[in-house]
Each structure stands twice: as C-alpha cells, then as structure tokens.
C-alpha positions, -999 to 999 in steps of 0.1 A, spaced: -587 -269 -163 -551 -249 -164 -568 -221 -177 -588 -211 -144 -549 -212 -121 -537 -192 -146 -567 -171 -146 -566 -164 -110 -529 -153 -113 -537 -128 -136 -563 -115 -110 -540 -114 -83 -513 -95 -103 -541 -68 -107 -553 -72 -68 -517 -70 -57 -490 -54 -76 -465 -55 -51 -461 -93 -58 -470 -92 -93 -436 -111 -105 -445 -136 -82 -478 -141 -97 -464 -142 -132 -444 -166 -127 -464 -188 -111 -486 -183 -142 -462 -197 -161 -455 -227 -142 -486 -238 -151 -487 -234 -187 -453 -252 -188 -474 -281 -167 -498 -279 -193 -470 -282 -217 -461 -316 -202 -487 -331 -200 -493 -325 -236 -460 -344 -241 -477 -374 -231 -494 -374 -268 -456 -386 -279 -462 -418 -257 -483 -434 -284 -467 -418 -316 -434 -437 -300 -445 -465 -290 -459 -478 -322 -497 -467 -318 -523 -449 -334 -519 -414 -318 -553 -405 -324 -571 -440 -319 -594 -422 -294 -594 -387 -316 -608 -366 -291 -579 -380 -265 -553 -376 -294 -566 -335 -304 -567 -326 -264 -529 -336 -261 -522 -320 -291 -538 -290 -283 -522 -292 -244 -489 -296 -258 -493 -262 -286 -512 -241 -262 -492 -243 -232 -462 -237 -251 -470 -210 -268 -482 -194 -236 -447 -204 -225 -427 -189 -251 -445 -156 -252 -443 -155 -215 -405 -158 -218 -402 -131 -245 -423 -108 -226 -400 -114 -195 -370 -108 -215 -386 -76 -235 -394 -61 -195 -356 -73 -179 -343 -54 -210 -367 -25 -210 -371 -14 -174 -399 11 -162 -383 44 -163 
C-alpha cells in the first residue's frame, strides 16, 4: 500500500518540475514510514516470541523493514550525489 503514495509522487515530479524537490521528498517520507513500521517485526524477536509464528505476518515486516530502507538509503545517496553535483 506505500508503494501507490510513492508512486503518485513520482508522477507529480514528472507533471510538475517546478516542485519536484518537494515531491521527492515527500517520497521519501513514506518509505521511511514504511521503514517503521517494518520495525514493528523487532516487537516479537524482543519480547521473547516466535517472530514468524504467523509467517506470512513475520516475512511482510521483514520485507517492510528491508525495502523501505533501501529505498531510504539510495534516496539519500542520490540526494547527496545531486547537492554535490549541481546541474551546470
């Protein structure tokens, strides 16, 4: 479901290039939600549970928690690359 936001704020930084930084980040915000709330996998590894007693639960944390940040990471590398390589 964080896929489609982040979807549509790739389509705006097409439709409107004037705010395209705006956009961006806002596209980030949401993978770093997405990172979050794949934190929420750590609940049951720390409190003494079975992290994947429901497996498909357990693997869609998991999966929350790597994708969103990765997305997050490479988002802030490809910030830094354009602050330190400006359009000419």
């Amino acid at each position: 479901m964080l896929g489609v936001p982040i979807l549509v704020m790739g389509v705006l930084c097409i439709a409107l290039p004037a705010r395209r930084k705006v956009w961006m980040h806002i596209a980030v915000l949401f993978g770093l939600v997405a990172c979050l709330g794949g934190l929420d996998f750590f609940r049951a590894v720390f409190s003494g549970g079975d992290a994947f007693a429901n497996p498909a639960a357990g693997a869609s944390k998991l999966m929350l928690l790597m994708s969103g940040g990765l997305y997050v990471f490479i988002c802030v590398r490809s910030f830094i690359w354009a602050r330190a390589n400006p359009p000419a």
